[in-house]
C-alpha positions as CSV (number, residue, x, y, z in Angstrom):
1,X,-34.9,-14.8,-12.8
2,X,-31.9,-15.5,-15.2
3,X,-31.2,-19.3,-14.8
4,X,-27.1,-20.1,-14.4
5,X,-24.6,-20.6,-17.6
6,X,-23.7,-24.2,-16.6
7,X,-21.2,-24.3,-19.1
8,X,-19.5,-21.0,-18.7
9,X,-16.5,-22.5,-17.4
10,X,-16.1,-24.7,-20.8
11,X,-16.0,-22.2,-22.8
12,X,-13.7,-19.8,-21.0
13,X,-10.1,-19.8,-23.0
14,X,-7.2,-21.2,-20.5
15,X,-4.5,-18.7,-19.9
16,X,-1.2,-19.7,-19.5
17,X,1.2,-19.4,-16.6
18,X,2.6,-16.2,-18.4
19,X,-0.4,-14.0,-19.1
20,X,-1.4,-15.0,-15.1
21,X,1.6,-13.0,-14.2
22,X,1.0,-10.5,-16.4
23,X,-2.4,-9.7,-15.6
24,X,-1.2,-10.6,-11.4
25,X,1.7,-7.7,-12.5
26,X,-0.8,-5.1,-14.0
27,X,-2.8,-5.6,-10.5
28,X,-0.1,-5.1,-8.3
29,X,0.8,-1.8,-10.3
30,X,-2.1,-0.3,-9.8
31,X,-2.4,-1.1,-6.2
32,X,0.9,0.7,-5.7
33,X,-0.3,4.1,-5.8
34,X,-2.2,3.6,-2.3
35,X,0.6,1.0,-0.7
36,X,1.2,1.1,3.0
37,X,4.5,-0.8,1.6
38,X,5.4,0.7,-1.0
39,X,8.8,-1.1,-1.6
40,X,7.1,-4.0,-0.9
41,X,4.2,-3.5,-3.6
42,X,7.2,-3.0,-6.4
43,X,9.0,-6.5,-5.5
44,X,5.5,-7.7,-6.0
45,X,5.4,-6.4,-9.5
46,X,8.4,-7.1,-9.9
47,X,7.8,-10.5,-9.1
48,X,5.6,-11.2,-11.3
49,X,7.4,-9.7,-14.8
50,X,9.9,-11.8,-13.9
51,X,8.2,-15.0,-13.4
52,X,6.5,-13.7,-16.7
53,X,9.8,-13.9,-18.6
54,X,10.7,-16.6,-17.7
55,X,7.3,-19.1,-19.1
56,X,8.0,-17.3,-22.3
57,X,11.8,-17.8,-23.3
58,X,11.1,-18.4,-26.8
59,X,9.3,-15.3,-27.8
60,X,12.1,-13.1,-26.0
61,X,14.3,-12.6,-29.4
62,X,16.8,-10.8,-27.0
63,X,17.5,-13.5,-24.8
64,X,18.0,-16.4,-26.9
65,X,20.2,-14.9,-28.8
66,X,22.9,-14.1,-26.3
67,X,22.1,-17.6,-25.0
68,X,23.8,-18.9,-28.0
C-alpha cells in the first residue's frame, strides 16, 4: 500500500489566471465536437481566449502598440 504524498500540493507550480483559461479553452474545444449546444460550446471557448487576453496585456506586442 503506497502511503499518500503529503506535500504534493507544495510542490505543484501555481498557474496563473491566464494559463487557467487557456487550459479551461483547450477543454471546451475539445468538448465541442459532441455538443448538444453547439453555439453555446463556442461562446464557452470563446469565453475563455478572451478572458485569456486580457490577464496577459503585456506580452500581446499587437495590442499595446495601438494602445499608444
Amino acid at each position: 500500500m503506497r502511503t499518500p504524498d503529503l506535500f504534493a500540493d507544495s510542490r505543484r507550480r501555481i498557474e496563473t489566471p491566464a494559463e487557467r483559461h487557456s487550459r479551461l479553452a483547450l477543454s471546451a474545444a475539445r468538448r465541442l465536437k459532441r455538443a448538444q449546444q453547439p453555439e453555446r460550446a463556442a461562446r464557452l471557448v470563446c469565453h475563455h481566449l478572451r478572458c485569456m487576453l486580457e490577464q496577459e496585456p503585456s506580452k500581446n506586442p499587437m495590442r499595446s502598440a495601438s494602445a499608444a
